[in-house]
C-alpha positions as CSV (number, residue, x, y, z in Angstrom):
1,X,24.2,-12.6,24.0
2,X,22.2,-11.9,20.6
3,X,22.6,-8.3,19.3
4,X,19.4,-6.2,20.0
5,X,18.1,-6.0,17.0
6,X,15.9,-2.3,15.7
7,X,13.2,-2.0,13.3
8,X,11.1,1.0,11.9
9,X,7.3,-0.4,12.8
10,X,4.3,1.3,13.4
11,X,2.8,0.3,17.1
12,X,-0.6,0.5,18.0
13,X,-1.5,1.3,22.0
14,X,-5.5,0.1,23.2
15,X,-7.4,0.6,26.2
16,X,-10.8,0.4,27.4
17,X,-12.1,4.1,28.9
18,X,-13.7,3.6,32.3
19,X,-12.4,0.3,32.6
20,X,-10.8,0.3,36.2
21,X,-14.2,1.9,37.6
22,X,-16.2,-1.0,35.5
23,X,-14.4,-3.8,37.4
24,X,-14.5,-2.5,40.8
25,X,-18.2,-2.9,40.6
26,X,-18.6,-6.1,38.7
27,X,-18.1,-10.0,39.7
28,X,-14.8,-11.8,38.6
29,X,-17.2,-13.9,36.3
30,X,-18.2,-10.2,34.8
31,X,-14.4,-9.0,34.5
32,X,-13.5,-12.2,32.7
33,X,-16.6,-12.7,30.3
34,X,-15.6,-8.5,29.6
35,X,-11.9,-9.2,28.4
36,X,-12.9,-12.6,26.7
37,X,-15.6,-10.7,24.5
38,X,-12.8,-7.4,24.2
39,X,-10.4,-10.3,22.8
40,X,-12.8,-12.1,20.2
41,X,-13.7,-8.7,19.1
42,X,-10.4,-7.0,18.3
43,X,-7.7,-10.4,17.5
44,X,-8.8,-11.6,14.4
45,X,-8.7,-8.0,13.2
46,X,-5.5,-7.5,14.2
47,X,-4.0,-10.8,13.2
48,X,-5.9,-10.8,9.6
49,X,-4.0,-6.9,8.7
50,X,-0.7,-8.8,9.8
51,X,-0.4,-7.2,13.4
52,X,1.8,-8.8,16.5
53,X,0.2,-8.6,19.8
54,X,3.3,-7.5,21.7
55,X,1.5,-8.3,25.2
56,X,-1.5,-7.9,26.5
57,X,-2.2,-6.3,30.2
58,X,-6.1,-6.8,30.9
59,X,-7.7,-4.3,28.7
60,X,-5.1,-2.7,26.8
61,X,-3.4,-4.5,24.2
62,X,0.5,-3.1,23.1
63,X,0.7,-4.4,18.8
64,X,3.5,-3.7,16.0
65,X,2.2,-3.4,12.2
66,X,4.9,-3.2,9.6
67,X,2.1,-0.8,7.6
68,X,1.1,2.6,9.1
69,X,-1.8,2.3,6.4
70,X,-2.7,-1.4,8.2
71,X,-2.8,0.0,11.9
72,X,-4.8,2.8,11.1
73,X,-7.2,0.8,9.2
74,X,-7.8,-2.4,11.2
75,X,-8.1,0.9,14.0
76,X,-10.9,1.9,12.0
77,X,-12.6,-2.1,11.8
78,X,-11.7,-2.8,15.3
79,X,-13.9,0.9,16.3
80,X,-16.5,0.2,13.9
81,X,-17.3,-3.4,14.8
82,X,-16.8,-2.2,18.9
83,X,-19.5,0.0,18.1
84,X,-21.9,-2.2,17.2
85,X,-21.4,-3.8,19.8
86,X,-22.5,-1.4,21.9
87,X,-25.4,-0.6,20.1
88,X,-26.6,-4.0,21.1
89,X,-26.0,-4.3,24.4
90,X,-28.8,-3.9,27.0
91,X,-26.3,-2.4,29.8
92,X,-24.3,0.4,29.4
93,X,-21.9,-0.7,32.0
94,X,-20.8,-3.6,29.5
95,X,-20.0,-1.0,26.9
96,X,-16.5,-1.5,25.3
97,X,-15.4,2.4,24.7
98,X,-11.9,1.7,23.6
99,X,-9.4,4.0,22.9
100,X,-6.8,3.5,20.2
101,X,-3.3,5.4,19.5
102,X,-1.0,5.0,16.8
103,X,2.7,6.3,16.8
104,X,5.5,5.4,14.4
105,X,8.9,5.0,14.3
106,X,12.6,3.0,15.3
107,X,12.0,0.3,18.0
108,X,14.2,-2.3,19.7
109,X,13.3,-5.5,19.5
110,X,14.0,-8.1,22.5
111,X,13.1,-11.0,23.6
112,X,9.4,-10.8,22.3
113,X,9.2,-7.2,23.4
114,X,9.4,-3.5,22.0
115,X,11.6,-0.4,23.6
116,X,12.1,2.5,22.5
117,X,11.3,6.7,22.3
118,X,8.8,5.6,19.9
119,X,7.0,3.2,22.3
120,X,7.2,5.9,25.2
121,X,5.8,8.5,22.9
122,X,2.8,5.7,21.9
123,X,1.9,5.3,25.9
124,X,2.3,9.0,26.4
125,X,-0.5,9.9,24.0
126,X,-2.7,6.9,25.4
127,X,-3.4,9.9,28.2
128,X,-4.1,12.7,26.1
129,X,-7.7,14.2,26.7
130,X,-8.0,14.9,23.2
131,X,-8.4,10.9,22.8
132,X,-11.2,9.8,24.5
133,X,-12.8,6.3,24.8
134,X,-14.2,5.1,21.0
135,X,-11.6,7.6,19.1
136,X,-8.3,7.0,16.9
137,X,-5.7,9.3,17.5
138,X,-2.3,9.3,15.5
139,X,0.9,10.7,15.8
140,X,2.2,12.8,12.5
141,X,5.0,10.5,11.8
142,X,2.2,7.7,11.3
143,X,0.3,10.3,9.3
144,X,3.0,10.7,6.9
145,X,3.9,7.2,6.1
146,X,-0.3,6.1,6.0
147,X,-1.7,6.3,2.2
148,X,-3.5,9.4,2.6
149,X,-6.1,8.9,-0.1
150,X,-7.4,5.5,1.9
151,X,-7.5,7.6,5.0
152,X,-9.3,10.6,6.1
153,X,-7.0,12.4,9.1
154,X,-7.6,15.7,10.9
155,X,-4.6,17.8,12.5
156,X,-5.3,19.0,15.9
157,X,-1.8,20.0,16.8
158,X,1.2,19.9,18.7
159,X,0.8,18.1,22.2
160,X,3.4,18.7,24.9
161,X,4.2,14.6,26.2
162,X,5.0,13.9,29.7
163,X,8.8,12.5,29.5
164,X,9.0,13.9,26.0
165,X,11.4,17.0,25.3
166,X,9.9,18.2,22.2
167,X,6.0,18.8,21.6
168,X,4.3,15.8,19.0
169,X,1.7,17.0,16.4
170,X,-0.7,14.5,16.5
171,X,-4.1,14.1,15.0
172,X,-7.6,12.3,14.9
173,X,-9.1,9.7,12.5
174,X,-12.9,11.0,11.9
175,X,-15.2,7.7,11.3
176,X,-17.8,9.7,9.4
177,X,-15.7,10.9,6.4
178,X,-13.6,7.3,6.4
179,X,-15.0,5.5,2.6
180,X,-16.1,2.7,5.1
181,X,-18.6,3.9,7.8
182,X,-20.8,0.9,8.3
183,X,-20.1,-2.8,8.7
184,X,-21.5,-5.6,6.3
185,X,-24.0,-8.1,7.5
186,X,-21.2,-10.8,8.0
187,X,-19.4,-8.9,10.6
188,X,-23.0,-8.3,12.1
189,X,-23.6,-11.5,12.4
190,X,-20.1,-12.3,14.2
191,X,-21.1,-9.2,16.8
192,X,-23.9,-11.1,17.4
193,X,-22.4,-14.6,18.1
194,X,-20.1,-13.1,20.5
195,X,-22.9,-11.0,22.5
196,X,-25.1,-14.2,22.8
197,X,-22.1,-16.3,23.8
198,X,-22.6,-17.1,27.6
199,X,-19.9,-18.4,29.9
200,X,-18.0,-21.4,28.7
201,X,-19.1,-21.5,25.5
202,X,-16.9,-17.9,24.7
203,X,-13.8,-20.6,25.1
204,X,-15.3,-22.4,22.4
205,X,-16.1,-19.5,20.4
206,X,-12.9,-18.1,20.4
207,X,-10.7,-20.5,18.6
208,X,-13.2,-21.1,15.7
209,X,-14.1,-17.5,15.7
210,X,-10.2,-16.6,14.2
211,X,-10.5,-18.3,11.4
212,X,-14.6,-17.3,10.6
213,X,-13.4,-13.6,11.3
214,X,-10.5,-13.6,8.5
215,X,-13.1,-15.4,5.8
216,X,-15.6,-12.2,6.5
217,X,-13.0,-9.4,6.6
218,X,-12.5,-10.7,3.5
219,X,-15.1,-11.0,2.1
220,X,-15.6,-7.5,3.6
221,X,-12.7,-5.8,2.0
222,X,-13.7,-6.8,-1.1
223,X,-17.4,-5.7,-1.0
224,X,-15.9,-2.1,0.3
225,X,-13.0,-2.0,-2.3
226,X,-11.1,-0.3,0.3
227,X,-7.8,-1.0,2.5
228,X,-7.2,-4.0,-0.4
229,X,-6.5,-2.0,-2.9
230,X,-3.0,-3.2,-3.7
231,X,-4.4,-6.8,-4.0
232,X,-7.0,-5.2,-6.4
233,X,-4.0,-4.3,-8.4
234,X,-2.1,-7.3,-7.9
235,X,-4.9,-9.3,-9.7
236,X,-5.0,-6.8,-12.5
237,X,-1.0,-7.5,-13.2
238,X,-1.7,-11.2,-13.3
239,X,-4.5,-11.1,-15.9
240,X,-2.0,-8.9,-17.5
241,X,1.0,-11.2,-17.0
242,X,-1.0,-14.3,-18.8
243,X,-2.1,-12.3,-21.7
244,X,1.2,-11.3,-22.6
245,X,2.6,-14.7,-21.9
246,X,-0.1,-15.9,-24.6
247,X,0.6,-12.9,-26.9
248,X,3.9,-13.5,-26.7
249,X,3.4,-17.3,-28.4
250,X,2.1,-15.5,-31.6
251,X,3.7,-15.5,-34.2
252,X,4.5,-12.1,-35.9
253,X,2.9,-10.8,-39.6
254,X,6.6,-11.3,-40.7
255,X,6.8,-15.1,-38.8
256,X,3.7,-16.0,-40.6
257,X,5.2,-15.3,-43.9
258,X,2.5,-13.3,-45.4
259,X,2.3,-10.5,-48.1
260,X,1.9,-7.4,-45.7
261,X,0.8,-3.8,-46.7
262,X,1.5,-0.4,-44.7
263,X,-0.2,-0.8,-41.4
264,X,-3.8,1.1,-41.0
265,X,-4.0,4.0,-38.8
266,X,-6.4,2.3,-36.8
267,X,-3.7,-0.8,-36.1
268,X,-1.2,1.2,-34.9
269,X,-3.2,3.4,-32.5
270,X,-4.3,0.1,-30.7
271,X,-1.0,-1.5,-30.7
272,X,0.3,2.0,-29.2
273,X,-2.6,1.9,-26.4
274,X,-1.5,-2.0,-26.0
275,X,1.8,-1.0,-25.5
276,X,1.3,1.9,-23.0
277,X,-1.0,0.3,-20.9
278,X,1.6,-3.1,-20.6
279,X,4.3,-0.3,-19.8
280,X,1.9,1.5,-17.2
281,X,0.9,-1.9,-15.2
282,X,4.6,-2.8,-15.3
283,X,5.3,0.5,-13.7
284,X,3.0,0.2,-10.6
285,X,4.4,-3.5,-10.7
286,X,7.9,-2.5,-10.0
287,X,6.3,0.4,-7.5
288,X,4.8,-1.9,-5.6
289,X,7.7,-4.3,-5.3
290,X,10.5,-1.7,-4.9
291,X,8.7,0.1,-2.0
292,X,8.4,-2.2,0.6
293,X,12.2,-3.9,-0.7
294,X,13.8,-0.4,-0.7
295,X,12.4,0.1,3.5
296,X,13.4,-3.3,4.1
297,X,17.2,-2.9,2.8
298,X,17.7,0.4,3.3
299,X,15.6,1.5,5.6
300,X,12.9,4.6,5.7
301,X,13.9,7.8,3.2
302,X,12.4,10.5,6.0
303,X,11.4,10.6,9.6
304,X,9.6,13.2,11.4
305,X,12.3,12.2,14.3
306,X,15.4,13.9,14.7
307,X,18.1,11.3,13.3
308,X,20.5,13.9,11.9
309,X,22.0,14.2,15.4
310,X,22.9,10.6,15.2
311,X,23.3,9.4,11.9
312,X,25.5,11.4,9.3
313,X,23.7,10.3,6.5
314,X,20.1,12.2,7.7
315,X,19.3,16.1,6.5
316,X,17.0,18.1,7.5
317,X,14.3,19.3,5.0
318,X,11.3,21.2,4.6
319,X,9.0,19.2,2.4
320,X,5.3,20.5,1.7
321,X,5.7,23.3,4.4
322,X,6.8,19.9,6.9
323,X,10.6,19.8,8.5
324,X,11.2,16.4,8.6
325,X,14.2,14.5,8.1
326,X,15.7,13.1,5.0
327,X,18.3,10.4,4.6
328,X,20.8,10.3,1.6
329,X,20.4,7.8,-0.5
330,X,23.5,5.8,-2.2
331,X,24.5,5.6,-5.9
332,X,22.8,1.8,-6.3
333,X,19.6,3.0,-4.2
334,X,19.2,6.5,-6.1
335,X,19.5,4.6,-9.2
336,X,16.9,2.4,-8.9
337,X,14.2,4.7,-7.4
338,X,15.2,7.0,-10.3
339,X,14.4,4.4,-12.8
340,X,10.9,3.6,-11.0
341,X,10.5,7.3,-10.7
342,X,11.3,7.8,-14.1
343,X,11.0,4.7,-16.0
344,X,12.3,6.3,-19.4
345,X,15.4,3.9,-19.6
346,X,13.4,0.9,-19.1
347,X,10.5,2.3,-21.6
348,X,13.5,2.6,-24.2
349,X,14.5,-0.6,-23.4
350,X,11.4,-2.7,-23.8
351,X,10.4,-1.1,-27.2
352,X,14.2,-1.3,-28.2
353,X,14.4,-5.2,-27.5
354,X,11.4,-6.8,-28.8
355,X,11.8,-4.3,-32.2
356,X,15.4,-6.2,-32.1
357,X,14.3,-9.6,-31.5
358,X,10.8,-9.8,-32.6
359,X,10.8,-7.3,-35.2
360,X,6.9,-6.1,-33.2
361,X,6.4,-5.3,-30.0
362,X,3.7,-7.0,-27.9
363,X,1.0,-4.4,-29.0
364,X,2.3,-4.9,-32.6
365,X,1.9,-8.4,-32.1
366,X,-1.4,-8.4,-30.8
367,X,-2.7,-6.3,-33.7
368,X,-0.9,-8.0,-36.3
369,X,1.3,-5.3,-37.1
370,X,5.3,-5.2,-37.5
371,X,8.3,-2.7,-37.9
372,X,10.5,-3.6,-41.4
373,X,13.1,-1.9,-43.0
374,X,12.1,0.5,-45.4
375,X,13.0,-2.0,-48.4
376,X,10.7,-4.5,-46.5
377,X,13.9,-6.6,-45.1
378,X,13.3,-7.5,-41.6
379,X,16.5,-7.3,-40.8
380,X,16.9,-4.3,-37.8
381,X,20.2,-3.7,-36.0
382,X,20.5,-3.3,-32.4
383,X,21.5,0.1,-33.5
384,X,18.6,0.7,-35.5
385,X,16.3,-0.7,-33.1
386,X,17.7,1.7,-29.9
387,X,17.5,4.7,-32.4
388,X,14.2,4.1,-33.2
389,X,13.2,3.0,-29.6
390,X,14.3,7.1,-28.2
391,X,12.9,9.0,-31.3
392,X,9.9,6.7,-30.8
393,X,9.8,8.1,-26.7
394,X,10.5,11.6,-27.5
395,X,8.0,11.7,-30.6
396,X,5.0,10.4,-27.8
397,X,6.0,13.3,-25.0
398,X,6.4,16.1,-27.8
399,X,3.6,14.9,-30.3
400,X,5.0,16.9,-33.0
401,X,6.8,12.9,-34.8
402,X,3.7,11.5,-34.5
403,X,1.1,14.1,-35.3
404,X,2.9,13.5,-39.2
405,X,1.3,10.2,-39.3
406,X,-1.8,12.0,-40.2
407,X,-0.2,13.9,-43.2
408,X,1.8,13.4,-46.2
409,X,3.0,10.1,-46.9
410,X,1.7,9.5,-43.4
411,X,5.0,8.2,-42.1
412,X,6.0,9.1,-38.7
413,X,9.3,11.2,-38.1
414,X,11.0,8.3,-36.2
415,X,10.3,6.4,-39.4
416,X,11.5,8.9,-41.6
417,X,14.9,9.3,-39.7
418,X,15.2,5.3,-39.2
419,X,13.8,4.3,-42.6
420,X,11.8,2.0,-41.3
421,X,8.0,1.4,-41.6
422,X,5.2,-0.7,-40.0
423,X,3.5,-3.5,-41.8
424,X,0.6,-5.5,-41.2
């Protein structure tokens, strides 16, 4: 027998308010046409923010996200595009008022299902009155692993759970102070395919309607600039990535085997802003890739739970007036998130390397300048270079070494100490 196998996920808990008392009074015909139209509506949503449909029981539908930012947002597009919907409807009694509830934490996963406090505590707040039909409401620990400045949340407080010892704080998403309020005219136009879709031809509908339904969100996302902003970024670091690939084929002011004067002041301010924004891109770079690698290896770093009873290595700790629980990280792991923390090292690094190798960083490159020896020999050590790298650091935080640029012999105090100088 396979080992049962645990994950930290966020799941996502839908129902439709008023639905038992809508299909005692309608035609089997009616019931089906309602959950076909419920489904068109809400699974290419789901699918496109990278959500499994755990099961789905008639009108509720039990999903997993790997992102608490995801749920809550494709949440927000499912509620948005549902009511539209409604608005064009002729009959109130087709109205889709659905209700959606977000919990996160440590499942078990088996056999294509979910089990788990975390899932009981997700069906528990499905009957909270504070939720009603065509409202998100979240639990905190989803609220403290979302990306708060993509998401508007408001606390409304503890809730005692049937089943669950301890009170959860939970709280509710407010469309009208979300940055996306309103659907674009291409998810209008989808609303209205699946409202004038009669009978049969919803089976139709349905299959080509997935594939539609990701082209417009999109298309969507991209027109709203919002829930897509780490693919935003992502494209930013590429352009990046092939500029310095194509900097990097120049040849230096020393390579080209020119005459070469003190650099300008002018050069080296824009090879410094070169420089620092190359650095600054690289850091959201390795952010955004040692994130999602650290929560996959390691696991989360806090929990609103209470793992310290069962795991050695959780603590207990009260972070921005929140307990919560904290788990200790190793020497490896603390040593990496130190380093993206507090990239220093690897600032020191890249200046100290390319002044080594290419006698110019890419900034320098790309603004023709170039660090010599103070007799004009190219010739730096790797000594020389790593000196120069961590006077070069400290004289950017403190000012002071490179304030002296703009008096005296106009020589920095990194240069002064190194005897170097840059050329261009």
């Amino acid at each position: 027998m396979p080992p049962v196998r645990s994950q930290n996920l966020s799941i996502m808990l839908t129902d439709i308010q008023g639905y038992s008392a809508t299909t005692a009074n309608s035609s089997r015909e009616e019931v089906v046409n309602l959950i076909r139209r419920h489904n068109q509506l809400m699974r290419p949503v789901i699918e496109f923010y990278g959500g499994t449909i755990i099961k789905s029981i008639g009108d509720a539908f039990l999903c997993t996200f790997g992102s608490a930012t995801d749920a809550v947002i494709c949440a927000i597009i499912i509620q948005l595009l549902l009511k539209e919907y409604n608005q064009r409807l002729k009959e109130d009694a087709n109205h889709l008022n659905l209700r959606v509830v977000i919990n996160s934490g440590d499942v078990s996963l088996e056999n294509n299902d979910i089990f788990g406090n975390a899932v009981n505590i997700t069906a528990r707040m499905e009957a909270l009155e504070c939720f009603p039909g065509g409202s998100i409401g979240i639990s905190e620990s989803t609220y403290l692993l979302m990306d708060r400045n993509e998401i508007v949340a408001e606390k409304i407080g503890p809730q005692q759970l049937k089943g669950v010892p301890d009170p959860v704080t939970v709280f509710r998403i407010p469309f009208e102070k979300q940055k996306l309020n309103q659907l674009p005219v291409q998810l209008l136009t989808l609303v209205e395919k699946v409202i004038n879709a009669k009978g049969g031809d919803q089976e139709s509908l349905a299959a080509a309607q997935i594939n539609e339904w990701k082209q417009s969100v999109g298309k969507f996302l991209q027109q709203t600039n919002w829930g897509d902003n780490i693919n935003k970024a992502s494209q930013q670091i590429g352009k990046v990535q092939q500029s310095l690939a194509k900097t990097f084929g120049q040849k230096t002011v020393l390579e080209k085997n020119q005459n070469f004067i003190d650099a300008s002041l002018p050069s080296r301010i824009k090879s410094g802003v070169i420089d620092w924004v190359i650095l600054l891109v690289a850091m959201i770079a390795l952010s955004m890739a040692w994130w999602p690698v650290q929560r996959i290896v390691y696991g989360p770093t806090q929990s609103v739970d209470q793992l310290g009873d069962y795991a050695s290595n959780w603590q207990p700790r009260t972070i921005n007036g929140k307990y919560i629980m904290v788990r200790d990280q190793g020497i490896v792991e603390s040593f990496v998130s130190l380093n993206i923390q507090y990239p220093l090292p690897l600032f020191w690094l890249y200046f100290a390397v390319f002044w080594k190798i290419k006698k110019a960083t890419p900034g320098q490159i790309a603004s023709g300048t170039a660090v010599v020896s103070e007799d004009g020999s190219g010739d730096i050590s790797y000594g020389l270079a790593a000196k120069r790298s961590a006077m070069f650091l400290v004289s950017s935080f403190i000012i002071v070494g490179l304030a002296m640029i703009f008096v005296g012999e106009k020589k920095t105090l990194y240069d002064k100490v190194c005897s170097t100088r840059v050329v261009e």
